[in-house]
C-alpha positions in Angstrom: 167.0 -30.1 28.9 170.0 -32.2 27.5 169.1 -34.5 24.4 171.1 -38.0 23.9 171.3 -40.2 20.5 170.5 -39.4 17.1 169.0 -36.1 17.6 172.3 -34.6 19.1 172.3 -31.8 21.0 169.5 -29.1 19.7 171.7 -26.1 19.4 170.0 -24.6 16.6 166.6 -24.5 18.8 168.4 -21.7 21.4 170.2 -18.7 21.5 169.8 -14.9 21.3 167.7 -15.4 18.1 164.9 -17.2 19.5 161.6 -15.9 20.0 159.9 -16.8 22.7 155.6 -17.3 22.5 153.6 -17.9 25.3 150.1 -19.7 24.4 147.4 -18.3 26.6 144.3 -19.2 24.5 143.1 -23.1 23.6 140.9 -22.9 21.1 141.9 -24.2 17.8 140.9 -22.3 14.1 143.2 -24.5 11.2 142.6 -21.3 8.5 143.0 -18.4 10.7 144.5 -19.4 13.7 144.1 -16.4 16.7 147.0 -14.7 18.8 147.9 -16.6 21.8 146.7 -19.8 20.5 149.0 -22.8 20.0 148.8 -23.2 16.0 149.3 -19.4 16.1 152.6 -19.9 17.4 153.3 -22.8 15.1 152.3 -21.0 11.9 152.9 -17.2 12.3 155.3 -16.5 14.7 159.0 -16.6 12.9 161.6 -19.3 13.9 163.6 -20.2 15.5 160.6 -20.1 18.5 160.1 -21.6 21.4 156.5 -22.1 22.7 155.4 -22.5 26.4 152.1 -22.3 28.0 150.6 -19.9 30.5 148.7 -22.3 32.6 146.5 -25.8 32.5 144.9 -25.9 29.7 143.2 -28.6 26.9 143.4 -27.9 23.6 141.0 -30.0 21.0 142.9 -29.5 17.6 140.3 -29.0 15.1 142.5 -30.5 12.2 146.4 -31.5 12.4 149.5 -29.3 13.8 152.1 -29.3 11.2 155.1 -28.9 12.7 157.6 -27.1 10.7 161.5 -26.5 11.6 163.2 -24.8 14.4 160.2 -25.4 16.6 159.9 -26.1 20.1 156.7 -27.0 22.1 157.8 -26.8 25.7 154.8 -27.7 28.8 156.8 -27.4 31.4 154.9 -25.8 34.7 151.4 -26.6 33.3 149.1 -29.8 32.3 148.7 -29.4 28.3 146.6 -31.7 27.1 146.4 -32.5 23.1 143.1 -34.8 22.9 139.9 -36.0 21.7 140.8 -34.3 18.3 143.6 -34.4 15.5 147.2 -34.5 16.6 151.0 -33.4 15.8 152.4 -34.0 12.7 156.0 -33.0 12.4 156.5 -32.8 8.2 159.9 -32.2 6.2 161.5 -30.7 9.3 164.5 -30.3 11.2 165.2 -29.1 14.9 162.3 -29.9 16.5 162.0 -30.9 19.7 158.2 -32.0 21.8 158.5 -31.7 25.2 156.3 -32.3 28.5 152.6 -32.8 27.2 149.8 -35.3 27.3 148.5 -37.1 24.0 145.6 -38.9 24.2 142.0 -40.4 22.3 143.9 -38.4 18.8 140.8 -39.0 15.9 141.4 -39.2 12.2 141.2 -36.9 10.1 139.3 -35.6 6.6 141.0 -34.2 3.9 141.0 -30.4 3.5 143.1 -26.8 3.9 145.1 -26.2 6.9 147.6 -23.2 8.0 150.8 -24.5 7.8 154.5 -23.3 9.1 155.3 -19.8 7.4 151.8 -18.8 7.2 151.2 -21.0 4.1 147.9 -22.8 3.5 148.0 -26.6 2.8 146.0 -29.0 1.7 146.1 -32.1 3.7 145.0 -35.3 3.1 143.6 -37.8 5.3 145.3 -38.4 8.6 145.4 -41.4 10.6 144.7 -40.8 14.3 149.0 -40.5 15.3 149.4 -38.6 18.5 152.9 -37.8 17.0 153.6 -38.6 13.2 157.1 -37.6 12.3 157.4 -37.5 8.6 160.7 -36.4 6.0 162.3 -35.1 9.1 165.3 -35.2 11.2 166.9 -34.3 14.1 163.6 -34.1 16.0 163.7 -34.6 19.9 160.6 -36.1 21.7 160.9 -36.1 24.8 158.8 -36.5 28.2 155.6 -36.5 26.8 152.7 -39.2 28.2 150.5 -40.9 25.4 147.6 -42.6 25.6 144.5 -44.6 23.7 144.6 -43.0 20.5 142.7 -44.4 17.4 146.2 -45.3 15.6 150.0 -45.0 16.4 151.2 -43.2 19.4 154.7 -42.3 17.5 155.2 -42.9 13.8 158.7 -42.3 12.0 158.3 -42.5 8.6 159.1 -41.7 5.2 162.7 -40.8 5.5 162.8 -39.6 8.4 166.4 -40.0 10.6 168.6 -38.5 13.6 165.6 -39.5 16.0 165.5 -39.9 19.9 162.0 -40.7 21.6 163.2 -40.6 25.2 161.8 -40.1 28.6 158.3 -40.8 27.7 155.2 -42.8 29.1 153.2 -44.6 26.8 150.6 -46.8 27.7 146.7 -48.5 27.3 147.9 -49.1 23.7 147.4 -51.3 21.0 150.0 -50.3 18.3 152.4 -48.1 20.1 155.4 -47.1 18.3 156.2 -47.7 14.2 159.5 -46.8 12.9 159.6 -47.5 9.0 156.7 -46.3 6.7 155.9 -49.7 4.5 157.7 -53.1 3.8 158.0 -51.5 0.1 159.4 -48.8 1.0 163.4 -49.4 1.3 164.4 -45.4 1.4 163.9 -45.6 5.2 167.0 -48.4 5.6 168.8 -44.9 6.3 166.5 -44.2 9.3 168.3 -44.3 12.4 166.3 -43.8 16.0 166.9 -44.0 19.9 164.4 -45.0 22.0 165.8 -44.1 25.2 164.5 -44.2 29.2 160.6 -44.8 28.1 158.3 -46.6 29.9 155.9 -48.8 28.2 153.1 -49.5 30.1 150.8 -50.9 31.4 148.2 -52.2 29.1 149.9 -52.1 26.0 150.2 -54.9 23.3 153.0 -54.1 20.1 155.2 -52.0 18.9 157.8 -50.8 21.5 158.8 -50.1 18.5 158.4 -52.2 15.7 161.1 -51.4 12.6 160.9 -51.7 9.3 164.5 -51.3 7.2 166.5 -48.9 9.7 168.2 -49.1 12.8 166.7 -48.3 16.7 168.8 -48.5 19.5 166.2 -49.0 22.3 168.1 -48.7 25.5 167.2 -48.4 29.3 163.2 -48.9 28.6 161.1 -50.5 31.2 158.9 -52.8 29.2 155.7 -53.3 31.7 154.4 -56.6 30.2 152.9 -56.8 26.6 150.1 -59.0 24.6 151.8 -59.9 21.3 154.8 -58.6 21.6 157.3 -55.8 22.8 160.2 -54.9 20.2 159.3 -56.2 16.7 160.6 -56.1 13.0 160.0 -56.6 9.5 162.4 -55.7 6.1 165.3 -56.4 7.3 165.8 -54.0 10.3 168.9 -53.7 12.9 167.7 -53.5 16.8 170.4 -53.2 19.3 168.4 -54.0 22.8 170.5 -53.0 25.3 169.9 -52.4 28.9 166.3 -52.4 28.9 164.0 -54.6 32.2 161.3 -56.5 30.4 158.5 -57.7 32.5 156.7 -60.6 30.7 152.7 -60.8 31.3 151.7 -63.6 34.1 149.5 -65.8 31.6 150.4 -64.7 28.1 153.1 -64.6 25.5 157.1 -64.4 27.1 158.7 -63.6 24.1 159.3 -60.1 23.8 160.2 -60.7 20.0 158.8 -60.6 16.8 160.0 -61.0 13.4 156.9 -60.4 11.6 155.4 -62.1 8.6 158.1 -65.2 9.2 161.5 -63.1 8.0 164.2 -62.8 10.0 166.3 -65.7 10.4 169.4 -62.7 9.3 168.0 -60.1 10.6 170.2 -58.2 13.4 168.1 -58.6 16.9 170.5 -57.9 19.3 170.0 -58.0 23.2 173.0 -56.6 25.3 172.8 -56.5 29.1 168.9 -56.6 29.6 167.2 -58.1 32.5 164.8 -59.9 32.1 161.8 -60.7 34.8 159.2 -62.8 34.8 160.1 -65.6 32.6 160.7 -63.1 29.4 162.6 -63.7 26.7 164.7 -61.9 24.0 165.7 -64.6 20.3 168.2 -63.0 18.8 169.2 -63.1 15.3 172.3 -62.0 12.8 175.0 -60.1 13.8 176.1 -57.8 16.8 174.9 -54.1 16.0 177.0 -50.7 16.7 175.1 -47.1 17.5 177.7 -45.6 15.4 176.9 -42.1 17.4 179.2 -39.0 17.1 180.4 -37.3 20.4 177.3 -34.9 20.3 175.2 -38.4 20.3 177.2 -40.6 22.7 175.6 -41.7 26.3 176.7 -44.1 28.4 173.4 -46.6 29.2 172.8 -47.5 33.0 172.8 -51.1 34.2 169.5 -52.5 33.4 168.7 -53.4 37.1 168.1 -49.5 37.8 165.6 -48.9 34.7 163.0 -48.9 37.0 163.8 -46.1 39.2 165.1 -44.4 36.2 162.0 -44.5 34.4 159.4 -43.3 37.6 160.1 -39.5 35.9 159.1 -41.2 32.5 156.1 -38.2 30.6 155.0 -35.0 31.7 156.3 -33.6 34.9 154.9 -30.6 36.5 158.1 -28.6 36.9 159.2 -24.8 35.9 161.0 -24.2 33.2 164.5 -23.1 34.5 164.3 -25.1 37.7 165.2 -28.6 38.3 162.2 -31.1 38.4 
């Protein structure tokens, strides 16, 4: 695995100091989680770790994951699925990286006590039903996971949160897909900064691929299969370079893949570089041109739009062995 954009290259998640935790149970106890389960390895196992999975297996999450730092969830060579109970919720957290598994029908959650990263109980409060809620973090990685119907979000960034790359993934049947930005009030995200790289949105979903509120995405080389209201959308003053993405408008709905919501925007920076557009879709840009600004650990050069689809057909979990090409 080789990560691109904000989230640099994970260096701190490998080397001779990790420990490596195989889960091999899929039950799910938030207080005292069991050997070989998942929150197990979470919660109790020291970090740096990196977690795979013995086989198939579908694990109901009795109340949220919270992700702490130096963690990687890796479901490569078998069919994880995280569903039909409460989700991940990566919190105040660096060096993570979420890799190869299957989101879908998250639920929200009740307050109450959960185990928490250093074997430390928390008290939670109520949780919307995320699939993946990134919150105070950075330098998280999520990558070539597939989501699907979940009561809210698919991926939240919020709350300060920054050095961000959501690549390779399949979202789809969605209504709200992707927020970056916590609340219109709250200006401390204008230092978030995100990729959205080589995802494939679609079909069947209608917002938020992503919507911003006050930072900067760079959503590049995304295959946009159609949407209802709209595909990449804004509000407090955001930056979005679009570059190289292929939109496909719907056949008898909306052709504008843009919002800027509640009115705003005639400053805003809604940039579309190089991005092919099919179907009759269209791209209103606004303000000024907008820079990635990445280091040399960030840098990647984008492919030419026209190729987005076949670069995308490998978009969420693949069944492949970790070590071994795909």
């Amino acid at each position: 695995m080789c990560s691109v954009g904000f989230a640099g290259k994970m260096i701190n998640n490998i080397g001779k100091n990790v420990t490596f935790y195989e889960v091999t149970n899929p039950n799910d106890d938030p207080i005292n989680p069991k050997s070989g389960t998942l929150r197990y390895g979470v919660t109790k196992v020291g970090t740096p770790v990196w977690i795979t999975f013995r086989g198939d297996m579908k694990i109901k999450l009795q109340k949220p994951l919270i992700i702490g730092s130096y963690t990687t969830i890796d479901g490569r060579g078998s069919r994880v699925h995280i569903s039909n109970g409460a989700c991940f919720f990566i919190h105040e957290a660096k060096s993570v990286i979420i890799h190869g598994l299957i989101f879908h029908h998250c639920q929200p959650q009740t307050p109450g006590q959960v185990m928490g990263p250093g074997s430390k109980l928390m008290a939670l409060g109520k949780v919307d039903g995320d699939a993946i809620r990134v919150s105070g973090s950075t330098k998280v990685w999520i990558d070539h996971n597939t989501l699907f119907k979940c009561q809210d979000g698919l991926i939240d960034v919020t709350l300060g949160s920054t050095g961000i790359t959501l690549s390779n993934n399949w979202l789809r049947d969605h209504d709200k897909v992707m927020l970056l930005g916590h609340a219109d009030d709250y200006a401390h995200d204008k230092n978030m900064k995100v990729t959205v790289a080589f995802n494939h949105f679609g079909p069947n979903c209608n917002q938020r691929m992503p919507r911003v509120r006050w930072g900067y995405a760079h959503v590049v080389n995304n295959l946009y299969q159609g949407w209802k209201q709209y595909a990449i959308g804004g509000s407090s003053n955001p930056s979005i370079k679009s570059e190289a993405n292929y939109f496909i408008a719907p056949t008898h709905t909306n052709k504008e893949a843009t919002s800027k919501i509640n009115g705003e925007g005639k400053k805003w920076n809604f940039k579309s570089i190089g991005d092919f557009f099919e179907n009759g879709a269209m791209f209103s840009q606004t303000g000024e041109r907008v820079k990635p600004n990445y280091t040399a650990d960030q840098a990647f050069k984008p492919a030419d739009a026209k190729s987005v689809k076949s670069l995308t057909k490998s978009s969420g979990a693949l069944r492949c062995i970790v070590g071994f090409k795909c």
